[in-house]
C-alpha positions in Angstrom: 99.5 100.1 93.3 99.3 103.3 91.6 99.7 101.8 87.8 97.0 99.6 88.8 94.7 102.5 90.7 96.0 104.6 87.1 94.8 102.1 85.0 91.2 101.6 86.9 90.4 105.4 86.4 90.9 104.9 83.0 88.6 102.2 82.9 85.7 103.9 84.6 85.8 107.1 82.4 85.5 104.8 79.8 81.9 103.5 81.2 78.3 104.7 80.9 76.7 106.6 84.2 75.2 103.8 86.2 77.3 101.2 85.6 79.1 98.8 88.3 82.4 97.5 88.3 83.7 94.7 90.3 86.9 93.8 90.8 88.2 90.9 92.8 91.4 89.4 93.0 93.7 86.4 94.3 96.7 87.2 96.3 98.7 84.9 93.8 101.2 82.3 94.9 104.4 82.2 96.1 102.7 81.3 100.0 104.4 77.8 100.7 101.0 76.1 100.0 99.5 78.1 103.4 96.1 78.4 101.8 93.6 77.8 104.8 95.6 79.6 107.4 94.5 82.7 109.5 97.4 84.9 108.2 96.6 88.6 106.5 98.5 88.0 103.8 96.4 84.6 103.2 93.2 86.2 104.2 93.3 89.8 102.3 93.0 90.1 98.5 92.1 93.3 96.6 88.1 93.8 95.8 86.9 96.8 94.6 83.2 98.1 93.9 82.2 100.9 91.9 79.1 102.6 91.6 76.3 105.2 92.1 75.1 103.4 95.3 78.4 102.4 96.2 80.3 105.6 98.9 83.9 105.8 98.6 86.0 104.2 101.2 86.9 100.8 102.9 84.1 98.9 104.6 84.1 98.7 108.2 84.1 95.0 108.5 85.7 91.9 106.9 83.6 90.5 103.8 83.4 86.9 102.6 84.1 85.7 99.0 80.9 83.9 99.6 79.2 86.8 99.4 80.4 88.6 96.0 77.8 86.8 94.4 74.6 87.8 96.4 75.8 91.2 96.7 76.2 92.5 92.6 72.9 90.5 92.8 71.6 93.1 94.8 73.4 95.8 93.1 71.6 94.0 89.4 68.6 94.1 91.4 68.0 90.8 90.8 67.0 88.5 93.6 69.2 86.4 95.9 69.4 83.2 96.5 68.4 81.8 99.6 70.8 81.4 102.2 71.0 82.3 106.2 75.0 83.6 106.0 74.3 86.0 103.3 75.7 89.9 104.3 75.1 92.5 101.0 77.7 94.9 101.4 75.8 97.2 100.0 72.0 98.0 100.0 
C-alpha cells in the first residue's frame, strides 16, 4: 500500500490545478469463483477520487460501481443520465 499510495503522489504533482483523478480497481482473483457473494473481501475494492471539490477522507457510506459513471459526470459538469438509483458521491 505505500508503493502504490508513493506512486499516486507522484502522479498528482505531475497534474495541472483542477484536474480529477479517478482510480478504481478489481480486487483480482484468486476467490474460488465467489463473485456475487456478500463477503468484504468480495465486496471492497480500492476507488480513489481526487480533486478540488473532492475533501480528504473515506466516505461515510458504501458506494456502487453503478454509480462511478454519473458521479465524474457530475464532477465534468456534464449531465447525467436518467436514472432513479443514481447517488453522486460528490456534489
Amino acid at each position: 500500500m505505500e508503493n502504490a499510495d508513493r506512486c499516486i503522489g507522484r502522479l498528482l504533482q505531475t497534474l495541472p490545478p483542477k484536474s480529477y483523478v479517478v482510480i478504481a480497481s478489481d480486487h483480482g482473483g484468486g476467490h474460488q469463483r465467489t463473485h456475487g457473494t456478500d463477503e468484504d473481501s468480495v465486496m471492497t475494492v480500492p476507488l480513489i477520487f481526487h480533486g478540488e471539490r473532492i475533501k480528504a477522507g473515506e466516505l461515510p457510506t458504501p458506494v456502487s460501481v453503478l454509480d462511478l459513471a454519473p458521479t465524474i459526470a457530475s464532477l465534468a459538469a456534464l449531465e447525467n443520465p436518467p436514472n432513479g438509483s443514481v447517488e453522486i458521491y460528490f456534489k
